[in-house]
VEXDREN-2710 file (C-alpha; in Angstrom, 1 decimal):
% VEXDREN-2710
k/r/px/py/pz
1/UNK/-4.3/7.8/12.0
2/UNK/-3.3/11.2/11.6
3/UNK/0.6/11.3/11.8
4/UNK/0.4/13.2/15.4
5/UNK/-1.7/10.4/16.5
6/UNK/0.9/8.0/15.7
7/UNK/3.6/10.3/16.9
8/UNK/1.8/10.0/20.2
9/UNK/1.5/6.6/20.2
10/UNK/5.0/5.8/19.1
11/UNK/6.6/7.9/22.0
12/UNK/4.4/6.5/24.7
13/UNK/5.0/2.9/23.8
14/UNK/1.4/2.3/22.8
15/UNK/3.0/1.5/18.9
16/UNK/6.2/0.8/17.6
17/UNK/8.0/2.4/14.9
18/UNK/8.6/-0.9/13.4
19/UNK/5.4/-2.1/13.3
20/UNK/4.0/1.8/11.6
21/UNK/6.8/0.7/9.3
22/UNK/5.6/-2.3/8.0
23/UNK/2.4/-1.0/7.5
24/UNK/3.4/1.4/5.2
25/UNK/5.8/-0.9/3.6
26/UNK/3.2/-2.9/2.6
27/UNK/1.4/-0.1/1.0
28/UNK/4.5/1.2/-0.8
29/UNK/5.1/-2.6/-2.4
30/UNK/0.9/-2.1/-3.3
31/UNK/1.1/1.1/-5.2
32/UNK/4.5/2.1/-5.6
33/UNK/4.9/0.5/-8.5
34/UNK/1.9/2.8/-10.3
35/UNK/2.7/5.7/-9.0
36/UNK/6.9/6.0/-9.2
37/UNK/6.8/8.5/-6.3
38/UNK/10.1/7.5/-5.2
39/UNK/13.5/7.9/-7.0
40/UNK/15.1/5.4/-3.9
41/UNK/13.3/3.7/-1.8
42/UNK/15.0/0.3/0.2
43/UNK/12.7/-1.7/2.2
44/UNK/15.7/-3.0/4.4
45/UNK/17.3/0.4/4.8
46/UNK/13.7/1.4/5.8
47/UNK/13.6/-1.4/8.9
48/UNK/17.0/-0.2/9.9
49/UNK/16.4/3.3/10.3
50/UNK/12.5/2.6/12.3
51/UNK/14.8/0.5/14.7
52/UNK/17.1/3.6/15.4
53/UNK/14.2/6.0/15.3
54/UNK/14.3/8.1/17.9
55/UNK/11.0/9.5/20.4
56/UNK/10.6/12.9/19.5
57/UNK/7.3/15.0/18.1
58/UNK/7.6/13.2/14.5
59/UNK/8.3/9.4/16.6
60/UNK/7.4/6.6/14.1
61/UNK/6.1/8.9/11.5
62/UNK/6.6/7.7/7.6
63/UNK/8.3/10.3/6.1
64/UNK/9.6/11.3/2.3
65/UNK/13.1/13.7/1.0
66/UNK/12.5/15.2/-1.8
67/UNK/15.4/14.6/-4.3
68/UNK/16.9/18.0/-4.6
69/UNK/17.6/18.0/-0.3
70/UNK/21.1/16.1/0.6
71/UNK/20.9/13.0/2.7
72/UNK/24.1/10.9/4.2
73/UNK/22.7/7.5/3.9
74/UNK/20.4/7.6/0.3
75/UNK/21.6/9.3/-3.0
76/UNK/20.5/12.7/-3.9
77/UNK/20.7/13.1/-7.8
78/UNK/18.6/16.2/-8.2
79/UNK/16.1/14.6/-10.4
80/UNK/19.0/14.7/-13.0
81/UNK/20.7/12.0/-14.8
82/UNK/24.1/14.3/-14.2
83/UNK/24.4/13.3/-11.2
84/UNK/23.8/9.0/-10.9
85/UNK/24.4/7.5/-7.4
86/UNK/25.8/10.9/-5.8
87/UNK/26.0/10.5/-2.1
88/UNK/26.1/13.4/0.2
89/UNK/28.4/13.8/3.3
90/UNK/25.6/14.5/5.6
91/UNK/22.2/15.5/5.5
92/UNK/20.8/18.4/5.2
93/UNK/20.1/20.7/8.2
94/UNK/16.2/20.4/7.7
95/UNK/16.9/16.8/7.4
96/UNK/19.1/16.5/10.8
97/UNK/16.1/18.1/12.5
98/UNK/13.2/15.3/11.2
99/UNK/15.3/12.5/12.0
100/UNK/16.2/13.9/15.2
101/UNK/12.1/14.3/15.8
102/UNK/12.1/10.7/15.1
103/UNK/10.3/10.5/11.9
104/UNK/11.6/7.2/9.3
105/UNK/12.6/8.2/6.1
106/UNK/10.4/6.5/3.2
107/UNK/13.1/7.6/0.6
108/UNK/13.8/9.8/-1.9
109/UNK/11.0/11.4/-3.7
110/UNK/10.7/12.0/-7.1
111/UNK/11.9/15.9/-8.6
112/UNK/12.1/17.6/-11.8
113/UNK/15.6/17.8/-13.2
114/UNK/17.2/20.6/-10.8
115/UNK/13.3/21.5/-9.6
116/UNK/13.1/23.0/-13.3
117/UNK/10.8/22.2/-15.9
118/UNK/11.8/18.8/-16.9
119/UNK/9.4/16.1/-15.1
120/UNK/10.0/12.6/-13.5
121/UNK/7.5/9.7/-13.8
122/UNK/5.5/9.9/-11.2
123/UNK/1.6/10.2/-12.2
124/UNK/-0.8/11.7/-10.3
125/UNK/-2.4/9.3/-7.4
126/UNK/-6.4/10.5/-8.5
127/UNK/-5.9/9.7/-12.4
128/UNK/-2.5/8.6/-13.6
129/UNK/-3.2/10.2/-16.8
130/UNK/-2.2/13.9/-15.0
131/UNK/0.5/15.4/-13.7
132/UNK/0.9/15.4/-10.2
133/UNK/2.2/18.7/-10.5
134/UNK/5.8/20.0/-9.9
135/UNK/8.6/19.9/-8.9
136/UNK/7.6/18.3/-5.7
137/UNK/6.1/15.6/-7.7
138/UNK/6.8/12.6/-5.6
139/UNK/6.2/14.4/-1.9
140/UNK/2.9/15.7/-3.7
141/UNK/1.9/12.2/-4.8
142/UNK/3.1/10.0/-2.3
143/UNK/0.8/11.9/0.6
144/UNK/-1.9/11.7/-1.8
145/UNK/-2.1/8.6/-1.9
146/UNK/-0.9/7.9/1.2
147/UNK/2.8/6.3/1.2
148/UNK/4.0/8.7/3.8
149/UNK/2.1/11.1/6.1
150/UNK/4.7/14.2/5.8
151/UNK/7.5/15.2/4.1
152/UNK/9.5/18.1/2.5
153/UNK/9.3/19.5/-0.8
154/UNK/10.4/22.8/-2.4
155/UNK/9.7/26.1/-3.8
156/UNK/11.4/28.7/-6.5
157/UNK/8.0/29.6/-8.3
158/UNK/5.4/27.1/-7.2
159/UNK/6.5/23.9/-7.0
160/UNK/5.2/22.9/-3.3
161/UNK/2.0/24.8/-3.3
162/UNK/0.6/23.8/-6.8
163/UNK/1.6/19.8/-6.7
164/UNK/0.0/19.8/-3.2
165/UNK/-3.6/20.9/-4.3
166/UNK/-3.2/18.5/-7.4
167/UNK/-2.6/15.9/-5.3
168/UNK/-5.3/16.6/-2.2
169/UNK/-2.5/17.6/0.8
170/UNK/-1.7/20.4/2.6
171/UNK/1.6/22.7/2.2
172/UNK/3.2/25.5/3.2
173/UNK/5.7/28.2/1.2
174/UNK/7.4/29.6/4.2
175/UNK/8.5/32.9/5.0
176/UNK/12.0/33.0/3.8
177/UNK/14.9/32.1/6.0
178/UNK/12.9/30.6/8.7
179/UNK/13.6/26.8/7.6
180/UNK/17.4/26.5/6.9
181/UNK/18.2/25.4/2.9
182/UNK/21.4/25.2/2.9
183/UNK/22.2/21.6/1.9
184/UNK/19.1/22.0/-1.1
185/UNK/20.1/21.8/-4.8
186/UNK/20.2/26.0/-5.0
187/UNK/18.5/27.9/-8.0
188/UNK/17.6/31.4/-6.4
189/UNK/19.0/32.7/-2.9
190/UNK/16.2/35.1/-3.2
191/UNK/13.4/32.5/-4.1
192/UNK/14.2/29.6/-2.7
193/UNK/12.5/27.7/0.2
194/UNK/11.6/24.7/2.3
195/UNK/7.9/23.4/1.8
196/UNK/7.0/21.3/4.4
197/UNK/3.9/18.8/3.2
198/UNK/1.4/16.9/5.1
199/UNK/-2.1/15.2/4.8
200/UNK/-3.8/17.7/6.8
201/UNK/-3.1/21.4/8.4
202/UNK/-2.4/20.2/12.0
203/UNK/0.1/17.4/10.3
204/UNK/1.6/20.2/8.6
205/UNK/1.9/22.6/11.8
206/UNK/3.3/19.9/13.9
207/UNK/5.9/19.6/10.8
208/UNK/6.5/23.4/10.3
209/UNK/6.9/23.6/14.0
210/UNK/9.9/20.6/13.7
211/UNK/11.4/22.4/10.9
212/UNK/11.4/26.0/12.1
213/UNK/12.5/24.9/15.7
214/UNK/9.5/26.2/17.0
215/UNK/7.3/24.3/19.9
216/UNK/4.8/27.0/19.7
217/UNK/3.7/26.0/16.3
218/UNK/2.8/22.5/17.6
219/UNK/-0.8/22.1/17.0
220/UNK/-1.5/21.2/20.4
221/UNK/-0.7/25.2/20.7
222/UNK/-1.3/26.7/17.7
223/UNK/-4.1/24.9/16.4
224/UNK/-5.9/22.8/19.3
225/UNK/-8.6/20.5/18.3
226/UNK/-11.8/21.9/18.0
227/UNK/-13.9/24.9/16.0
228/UNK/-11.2/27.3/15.7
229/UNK/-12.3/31.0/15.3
230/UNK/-11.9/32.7/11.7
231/UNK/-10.0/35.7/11.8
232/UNK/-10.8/38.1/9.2
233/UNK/-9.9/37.7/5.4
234/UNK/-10.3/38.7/1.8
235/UNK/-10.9/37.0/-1.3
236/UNK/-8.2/37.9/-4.0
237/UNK/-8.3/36.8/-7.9
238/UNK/-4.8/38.2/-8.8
239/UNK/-5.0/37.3/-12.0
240/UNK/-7.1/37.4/-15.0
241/UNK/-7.2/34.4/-16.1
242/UNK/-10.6/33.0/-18.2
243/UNK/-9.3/29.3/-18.3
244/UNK/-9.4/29.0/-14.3
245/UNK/-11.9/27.2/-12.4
246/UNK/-13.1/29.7/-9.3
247/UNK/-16.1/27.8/-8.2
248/UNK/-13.6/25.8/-5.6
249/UNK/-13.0/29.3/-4.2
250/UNK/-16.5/30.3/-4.6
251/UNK/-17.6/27.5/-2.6
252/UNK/-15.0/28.0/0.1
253/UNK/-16.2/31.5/0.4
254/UNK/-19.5/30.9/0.8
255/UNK/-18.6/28.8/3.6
256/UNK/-16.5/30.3/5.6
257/UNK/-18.7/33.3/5.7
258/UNK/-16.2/36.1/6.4
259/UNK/-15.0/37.2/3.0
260/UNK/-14.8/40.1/1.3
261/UNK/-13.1/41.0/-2.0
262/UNK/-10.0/42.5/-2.5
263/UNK/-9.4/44.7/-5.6
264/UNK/-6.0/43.8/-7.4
265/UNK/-3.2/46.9/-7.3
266/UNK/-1.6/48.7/-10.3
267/UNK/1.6/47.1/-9.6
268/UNK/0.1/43.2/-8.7
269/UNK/0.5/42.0/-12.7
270/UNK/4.6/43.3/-13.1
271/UNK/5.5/41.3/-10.0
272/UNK/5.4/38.2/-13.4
273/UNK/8.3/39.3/-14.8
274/UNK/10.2/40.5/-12.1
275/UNK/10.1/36.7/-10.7
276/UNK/11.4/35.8/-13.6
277/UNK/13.6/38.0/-14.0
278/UNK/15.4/37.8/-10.5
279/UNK/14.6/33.8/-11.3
280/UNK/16.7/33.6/-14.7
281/UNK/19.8/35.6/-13.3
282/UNK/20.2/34.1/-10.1
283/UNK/19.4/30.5/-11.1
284/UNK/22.0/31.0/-14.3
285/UNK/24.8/31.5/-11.5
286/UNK/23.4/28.4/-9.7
287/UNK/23.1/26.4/-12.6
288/UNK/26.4/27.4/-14.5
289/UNK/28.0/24.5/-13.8
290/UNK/25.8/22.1/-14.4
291/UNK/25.5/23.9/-17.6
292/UNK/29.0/24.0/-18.3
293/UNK/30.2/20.5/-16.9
294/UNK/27.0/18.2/-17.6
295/UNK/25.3/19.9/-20.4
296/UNK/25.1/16.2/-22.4
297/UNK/23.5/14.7/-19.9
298/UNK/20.4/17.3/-19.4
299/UNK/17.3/16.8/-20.3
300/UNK/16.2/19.0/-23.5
301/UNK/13.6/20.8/-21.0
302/UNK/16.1/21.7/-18.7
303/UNK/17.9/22.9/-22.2
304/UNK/15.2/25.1/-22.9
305/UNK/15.5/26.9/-19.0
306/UNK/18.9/27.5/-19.5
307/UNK/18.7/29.1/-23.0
308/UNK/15.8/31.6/-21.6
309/UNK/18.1/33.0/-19.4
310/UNK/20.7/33.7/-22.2
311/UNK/20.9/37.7/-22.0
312/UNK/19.7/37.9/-18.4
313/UNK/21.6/41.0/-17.2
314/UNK/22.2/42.3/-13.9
315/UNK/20.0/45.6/-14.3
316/UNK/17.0/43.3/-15.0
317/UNK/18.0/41.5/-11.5
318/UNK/18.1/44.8/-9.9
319/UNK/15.2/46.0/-11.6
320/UNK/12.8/43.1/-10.5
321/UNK/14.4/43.2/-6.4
322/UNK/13.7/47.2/-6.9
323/UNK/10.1/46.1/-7.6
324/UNK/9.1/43.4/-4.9
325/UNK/10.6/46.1/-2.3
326/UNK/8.2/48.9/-4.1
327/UNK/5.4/46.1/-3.7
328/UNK/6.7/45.3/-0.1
329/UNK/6.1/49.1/1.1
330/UNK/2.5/48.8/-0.3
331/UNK/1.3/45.5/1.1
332/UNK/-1.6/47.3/2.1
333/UNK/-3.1/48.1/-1.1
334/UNK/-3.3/43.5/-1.0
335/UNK/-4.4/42.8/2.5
336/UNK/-6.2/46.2/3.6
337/UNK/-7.7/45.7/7.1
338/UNK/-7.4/41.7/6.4
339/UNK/-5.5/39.3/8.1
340/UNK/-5.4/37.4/5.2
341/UNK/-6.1/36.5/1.6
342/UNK/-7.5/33.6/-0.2
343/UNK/-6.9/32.3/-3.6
344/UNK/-6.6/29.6/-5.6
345/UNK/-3.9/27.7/-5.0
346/UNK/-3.9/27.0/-9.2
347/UNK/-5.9/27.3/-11.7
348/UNK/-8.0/24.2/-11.4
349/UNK/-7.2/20.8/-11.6
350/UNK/-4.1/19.0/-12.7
351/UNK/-3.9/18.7/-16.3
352/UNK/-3.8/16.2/-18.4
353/UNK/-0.8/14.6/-19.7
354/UNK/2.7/14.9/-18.2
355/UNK/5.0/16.8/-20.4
356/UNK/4.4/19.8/-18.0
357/UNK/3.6/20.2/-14.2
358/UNK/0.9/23.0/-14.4
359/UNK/1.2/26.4/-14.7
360/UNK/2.2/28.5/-11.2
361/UNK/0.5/31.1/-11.9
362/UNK/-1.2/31.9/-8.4
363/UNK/2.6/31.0/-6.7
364/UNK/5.0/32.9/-8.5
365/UNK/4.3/37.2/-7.1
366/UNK/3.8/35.7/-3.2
367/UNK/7.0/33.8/-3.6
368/UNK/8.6/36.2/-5.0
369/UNK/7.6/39.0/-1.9
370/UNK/8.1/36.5/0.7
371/UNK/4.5/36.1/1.5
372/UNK/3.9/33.1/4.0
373/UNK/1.1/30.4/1.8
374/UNK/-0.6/27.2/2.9
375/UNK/-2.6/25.4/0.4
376/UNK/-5.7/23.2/2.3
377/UNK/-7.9/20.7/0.5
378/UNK/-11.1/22.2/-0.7
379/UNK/-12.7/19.0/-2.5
380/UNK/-12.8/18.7/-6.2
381/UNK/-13.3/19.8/-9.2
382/UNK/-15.6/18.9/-12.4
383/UNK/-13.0/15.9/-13.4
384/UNK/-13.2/14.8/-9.8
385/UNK/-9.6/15.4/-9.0
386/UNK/-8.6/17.6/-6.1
387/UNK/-8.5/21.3/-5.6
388/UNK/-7.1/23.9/-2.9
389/UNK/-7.5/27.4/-2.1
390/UNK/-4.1/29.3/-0.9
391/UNK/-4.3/31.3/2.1
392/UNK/-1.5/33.9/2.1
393/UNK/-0.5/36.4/4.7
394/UNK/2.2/39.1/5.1
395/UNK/5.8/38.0/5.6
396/UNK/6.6/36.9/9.0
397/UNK/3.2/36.2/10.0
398/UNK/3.8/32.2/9.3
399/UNK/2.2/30.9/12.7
400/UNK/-0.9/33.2/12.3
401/UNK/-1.2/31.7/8.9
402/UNK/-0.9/28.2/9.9
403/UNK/-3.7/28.8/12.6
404/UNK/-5.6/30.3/10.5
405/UNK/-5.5/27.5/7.5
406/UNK/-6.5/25.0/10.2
407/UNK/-9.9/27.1/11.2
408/UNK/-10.7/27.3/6.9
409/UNK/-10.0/22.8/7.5
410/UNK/-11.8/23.2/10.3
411/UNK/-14.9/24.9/8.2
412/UNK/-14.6/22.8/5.0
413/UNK/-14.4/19.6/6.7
414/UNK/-17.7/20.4/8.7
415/UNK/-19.2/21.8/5.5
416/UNK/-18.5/18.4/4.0
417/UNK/-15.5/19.3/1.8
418/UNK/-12.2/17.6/2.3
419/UNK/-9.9/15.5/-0.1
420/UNK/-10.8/11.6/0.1
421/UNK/-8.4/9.5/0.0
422/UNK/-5.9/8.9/-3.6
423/UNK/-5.3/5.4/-4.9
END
């Protein structure tokens, strides 16, 4: 059941939360153990909180917190050993608003130390010799193999978009400031997001919708069942990049028919380093103390990101805002007379090994202008692990976006393409 379904049938009485529970406590106990998705997860805690669920639009729904997002009753340790059995006040405003929906909290997924570069131990559901991608690791991987049916990850460069299509889930990178973050482990106020996750686009609208405040992006609303209509789009490779994969994309754009190619702008391959840039000096005043406090107790990749930003100045900050508002007044020369864009959502599959989550180099310019991005399943690549393609859209436009992604489901799915199911 999708987690709608059982939303439905949890707030009519036709199921109990308790009894959703077990079932996905007894697949947690399976393939938990595997996987390492969670960084806390307490069967008894679990069985409390169903009891107390409450009705609302997420009602019964298994649910997993990434680490980085506070949370009164489980410990929030940022991924980082700095931090060992911290406890929060209170959750998290985004938090507040899924419990208050109803939806049972899993745990704590797995992050990267600070959602940096330094990786947990969860493997990837498909082929636990991969990455699952990062920093969302454990949200990523848990939906993909289906230990929850939502939950929340993040996003500074890529880190909920990129673990999402490794893993076979949908996600969205917001718009900025429409999903609260205060009460998220900061490393850019200019970057940072929200990135609701979910097995499938409606899921994820019915999510987006909970976490925005926002009833009209229900997908009862936005994104009825049925054929929805395409609107029109173009197909944008950003980046050169020989070493990606673009037959996923390929194949999605044969399929959905309406494409046509965008050319890439002077100005597109800059945007790089002025993420980075506006990255390193804002993320060296967020991380400062850690740095300066709990520097022993990093891990040596998180060293490494700290030491890149030594000689970060404020001129180079200015310099890479200067350019995403230059890029901002010419979002034209991107989307032309289309709606939106499509693009992979990385550059193929997850790699092997786990020293590294996977490049973000598809991510890093539309988070950096604010661009609204949903990653949906678009089957698999030569390995047989999973693939997206990233629809983006201009800032503000996040419920056209979400409709939208659900008419490209809607296509791939009756095409035959969709992620199967992970472990």
């Amino acid at each position: 059941m999708s987690a709608r379904a059982i939303a439905k049938a949890v707030a009519s009485g036709k199921l109990r939360a308790e009894a959703v529970t077990e079932i996905w406590l007894d697949r947690i106990a399976t393939v938990e153990p595997a996987l390492r998705a969670f960084i806390h997860h307490a069967p008894d805690q679990v069985r409390a909180l169903a009891v107390s669920a409450g009705q609302g639009p997420l009602a019964g729904v298994p649910f997993g917190i990434k680490d980085v997002i506070d949370t009164a009753d489980m410990p929030t340790g940022y991924g980082s050993a700095a931090y060992p059995g911290w406890q929060p006040c209170r959750d998290a405003p985004v938090v507040h608003l899924v419990r208050r929906a109803g939806a049972v909290m899993m745990g704590k997924t797995v992050s990267t130390e600070f959602a940096t570069a330094a990786p947990g131990l969860t493997v990837n559901p498909f082929d636990a010799a991969r990455t699952p991608g990062g920093s969302s690791s454990g949200t990523a991987a848990a939906l993909g193999a289906g230990l929850i049916l939502m939950g929340l990850g993040t996003q500074t460069s890529g880190s909920t978009i990129r673990p999402a299509a490794y893993c076979g889930v949908a996600a969205m990178k917001p718009s900025p400031r429409l999903i609260e973050t205060f009460g998220v482990k900061p490393l850019s106020a200019t970057l940072d997001v929200v990135g609701p996750m979910a097995r499938d686009v409606r899921d994820l609208a019915l999510l987006v919708s909970v976490c925005m405040r926002r009833a009209e992006l229900a997908p009862e609303t936005l994104a009825p069942d049925g054929l929805l209509p395409l609107e029109p789009m173009g197909l944008f490779l950003p980046v050169h990049d020989p070493a990606a994969d673009f037959m996923p994309l390929e194949r999605a754009a044969s399929i959905l028919g309406s494409v046509t190619f965008r050319a890439v702008p002077g100005w597109w391959e800059g945007l790089g380093s002025a993420q980075d840039d506006v990255f390193a000096w804002e993320a060296s005043a967020s991380l400062g103390v850690d740095r300066d406090l709990h520097w022993e107790q990093l891990r040596p990749e998180t060293h490494a990101f700290l030491r890149r930003h030594d000689g970060i100045t404020f001129a180079r900050w200015q310099e890479g805002i200067a350019a995403r508002d230059r890029a901002l007044a010419d979002l034209d020369a991107v989307f032309g007379d289309a709606d939106f864009v499509i693009t992979p959502s990385a550059p193929g599959e997850a790699p092997l090994g786990h020293a590294k989550t996977g490049p973000a180099t598809y991510n890093i310019r539309w988070t950096l202008l604010g661009c609204p991005c949903v990653t949906v399943p678009a089957g698999f690549g030569p390995a047989g692990l999973p693939v997206g393609i990233q629809l983006v859209a201009r800032p503000g436009q996040d419920a056209l976006l979400l409709r939208q992604a659900a008419a490209v489901e809607d296509r791939l799915r009756a095409a035959g393409v969709e992620a199967r199911p992970g472990v």
